[in-house]
N, C-alpha and C positions, 0 to 999 in steps of 0.2 A: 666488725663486732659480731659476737655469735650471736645468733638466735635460738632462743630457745625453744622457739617451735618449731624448728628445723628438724628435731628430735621425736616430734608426735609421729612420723610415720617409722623410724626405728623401732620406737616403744608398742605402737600397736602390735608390730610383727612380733617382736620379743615376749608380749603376751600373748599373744593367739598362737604361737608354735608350744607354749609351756603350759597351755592347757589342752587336758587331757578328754577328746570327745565323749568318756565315759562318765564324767563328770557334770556334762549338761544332759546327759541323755542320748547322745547319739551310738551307735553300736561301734567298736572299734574298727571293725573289719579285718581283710587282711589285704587291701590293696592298696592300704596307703605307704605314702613315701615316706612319712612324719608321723610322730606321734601328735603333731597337736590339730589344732581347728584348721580348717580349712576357712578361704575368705567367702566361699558360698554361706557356710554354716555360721559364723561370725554374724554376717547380714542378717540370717535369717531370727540370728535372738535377736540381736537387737532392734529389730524392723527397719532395715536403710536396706538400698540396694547395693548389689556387687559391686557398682562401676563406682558407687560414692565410698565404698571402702577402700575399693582399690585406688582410687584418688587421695581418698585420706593417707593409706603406706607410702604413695608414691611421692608424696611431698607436695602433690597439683591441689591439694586442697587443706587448709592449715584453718580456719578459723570454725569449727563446727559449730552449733549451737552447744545452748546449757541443755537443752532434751536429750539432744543427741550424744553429747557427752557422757550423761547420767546412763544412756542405752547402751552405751559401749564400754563401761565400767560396771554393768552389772551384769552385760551377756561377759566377761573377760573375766568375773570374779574377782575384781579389785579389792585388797583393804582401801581401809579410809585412807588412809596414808596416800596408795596410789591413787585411788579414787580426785584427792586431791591436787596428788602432783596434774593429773590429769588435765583437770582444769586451768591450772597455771597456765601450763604450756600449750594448752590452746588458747590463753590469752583472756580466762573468765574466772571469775570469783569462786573459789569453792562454796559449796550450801553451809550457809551461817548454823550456828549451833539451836539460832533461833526455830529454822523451819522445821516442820514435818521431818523427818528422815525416809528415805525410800530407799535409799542402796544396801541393797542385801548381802550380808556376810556372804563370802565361798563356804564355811560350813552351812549356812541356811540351804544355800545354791546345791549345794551334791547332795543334800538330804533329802531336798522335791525330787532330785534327780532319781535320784538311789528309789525312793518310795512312787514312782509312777505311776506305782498300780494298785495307787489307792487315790479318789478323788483329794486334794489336796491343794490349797494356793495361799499363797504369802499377800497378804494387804499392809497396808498403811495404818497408822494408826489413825489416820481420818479417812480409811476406807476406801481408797484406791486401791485396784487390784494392780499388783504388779509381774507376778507370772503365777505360773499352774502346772499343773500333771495332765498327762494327758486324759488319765481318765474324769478329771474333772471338767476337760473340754468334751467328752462324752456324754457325759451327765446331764449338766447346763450349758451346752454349745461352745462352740470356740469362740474366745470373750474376742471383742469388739474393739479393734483401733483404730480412733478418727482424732480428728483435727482439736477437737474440742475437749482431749485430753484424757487421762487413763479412766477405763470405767469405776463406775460407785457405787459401791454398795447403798449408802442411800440415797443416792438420783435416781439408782435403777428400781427401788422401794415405790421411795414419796414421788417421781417422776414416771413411770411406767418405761423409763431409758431401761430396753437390757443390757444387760449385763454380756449376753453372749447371743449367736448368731443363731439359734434355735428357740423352740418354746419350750424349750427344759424353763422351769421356772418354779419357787420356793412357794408351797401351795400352803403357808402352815393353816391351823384349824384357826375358825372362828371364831373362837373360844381366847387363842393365845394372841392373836395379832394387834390384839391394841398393847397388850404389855410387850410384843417382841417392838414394834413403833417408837413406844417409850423405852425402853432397853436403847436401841439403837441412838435416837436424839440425846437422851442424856449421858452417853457414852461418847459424842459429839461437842458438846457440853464441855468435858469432862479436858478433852482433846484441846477445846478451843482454850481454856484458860492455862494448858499448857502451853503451848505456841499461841499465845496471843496475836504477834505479830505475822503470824503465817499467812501468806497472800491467800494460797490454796484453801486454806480451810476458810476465811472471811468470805472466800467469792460462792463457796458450797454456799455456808449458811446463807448470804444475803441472796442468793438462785434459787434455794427453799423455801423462802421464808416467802418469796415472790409467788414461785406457783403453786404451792403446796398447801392450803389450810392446815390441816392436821398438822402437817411440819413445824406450821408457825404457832398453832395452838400448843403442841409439847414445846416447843423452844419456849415461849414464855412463859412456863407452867415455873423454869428454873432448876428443876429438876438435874441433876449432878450423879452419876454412874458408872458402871462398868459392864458391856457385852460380855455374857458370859456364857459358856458352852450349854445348849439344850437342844431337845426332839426333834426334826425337822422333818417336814412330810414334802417330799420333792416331785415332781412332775416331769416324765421322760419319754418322747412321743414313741419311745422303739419299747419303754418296758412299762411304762403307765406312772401310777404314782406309787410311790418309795418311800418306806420310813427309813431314816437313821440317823444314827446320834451325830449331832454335830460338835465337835470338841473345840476351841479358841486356845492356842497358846500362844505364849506372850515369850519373846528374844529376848530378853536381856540387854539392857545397854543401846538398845534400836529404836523401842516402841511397836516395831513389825509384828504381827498377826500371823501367825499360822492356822487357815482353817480345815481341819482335817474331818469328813463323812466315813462312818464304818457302819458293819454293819455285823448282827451275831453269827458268828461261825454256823451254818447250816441252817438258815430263815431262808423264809422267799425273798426277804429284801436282799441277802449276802447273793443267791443264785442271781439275782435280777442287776448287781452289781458285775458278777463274773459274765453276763452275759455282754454288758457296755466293756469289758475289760478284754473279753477277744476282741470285740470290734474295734476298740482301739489300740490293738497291737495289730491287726490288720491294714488298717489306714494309716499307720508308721510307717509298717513295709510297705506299701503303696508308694507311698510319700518318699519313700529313698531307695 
């Protein structure tokens, strides 16, 4: 009798040769044999190591996890479709219509890609970060991958959890941070009575509600909203503090978050961004 996960390591290959490195972001060159991903570069979106993907093509490894599956269908630019078959045939449930949504359109995916050099990253709608630009890992450090699951926009608020591996960090004024607080919890709110049944977002709120005072004083206040794009005063140890506008757009059809920082064409905030914008096309080519 066949098996149908005998097939997960054909299919990996099948997608990682049919995508195209220019479309995650990596430079084409001119020394490859292929037009598509390499199994290094595959690894590295989706944070697994070489030898567990090259186990995974080879057939030695068939059962991945739900993470890990969900990592290799958004570094692969899956549809839902695939995204799904995906799951089957490593023998796991696709993501019910109930939870959160996290897998990112291929057009979302080549858009971050395509716009690099502008701080930029894709969240959840209950604020998981799920990837970035790289000039956003310049800005606010390169975000943080631990065990304990993608980082948060509001763990990393109400918990002092950053966000990224530097002290880049969102300084707004005195003046706006109880209303950004409130913006942010009832936009939480807002999320939770969408996905009720959402594991992820129950275990946020009941982890908030624990350490947080303020967190659990606006959750109960009941309050009902939406995060919506304003001013940001950012903090960056190579250029100081930064103003610029921070815009929220909303996918269609996902719930996913794009949050994109600009700045006005010829401000000291714009120079102080092109300054983080060589440094991280420098540390690219470093990096490859």
């Amino acid at each position: 009798m066949h098996d149908a996960r005998s097939d997960l390591g054909a299919l990996l290959r099948s997608w990682r040769d049919r995508l195209s490195p220019v479309d995650v972001g990596f430079p084409a060159g001119y020394s490859r044999r292929a037009s598509g991903l390499r199994r290094e570069e595959l690894a590295s979106l989706a944070g697994l190591s070489v030898d567990y993907v090259v186990r995974l093509e080879q057939g030695r490894a068939r059962h991945p996890s739900a993470q890990v599956a969900a990592s290799l269908a958004r570094a692969l630019q899956l549809s839902d479709a695939e995204r799904d078959h995906l799951f089957v045939i490593a023998g796991l449930l696709p993501p019910s219509p109930g939870d959160v949504p996290a897998h990112i359109p291929p057009g979302v995916q080549r858009l971050v890609a395509r716009l690099g050099e502008i701080p930029l990253a894709v969240f959840t709608a209950s604020w998981d970060l799920l990837t970035w630009s790289p000039l956003w890992a310049a800005l606010l450090g390169e975000p943080i991958r631990s065990g304990t699951g993608r980082p948060n926009l509001l763990r990393a608020h109400f918990t002092g959890t950053p966000l990224g591996d530097s002290d880049g960090a969102i300084v707004s004024r005195s003046s706006d941070i109880g209303v950004f607080q409130a913006s942010l919890v009832a936009d939480l709110r807002r999320v939770h009575g969408r996905y009720p049944r959402d594991r992820g977002v129950l275990a946020l709120v009941t982890e908030l509600q624990a350490s947080s005072e303020r967190f659990r004083e606006l959750w109960e206040s009941g309050a009902v909203g939406e995060h919506q794009s304003e001013l940001k005063v950012l903090h960056n140890d190579a250029v100081g503090d930064i103003e610029l506008d921070c815009d929220v757009l909303s996918v269609a059809g996902t719930d996913l978050r794009i949050v994109v920082y600009t700045a006005a064409t010829g401000s000291e905030d714009a120079e102080k961004l092109d300054f983080l914008r060589v440094s991280a096309v420098a540390a690219a080519l470093r990096a490859h």
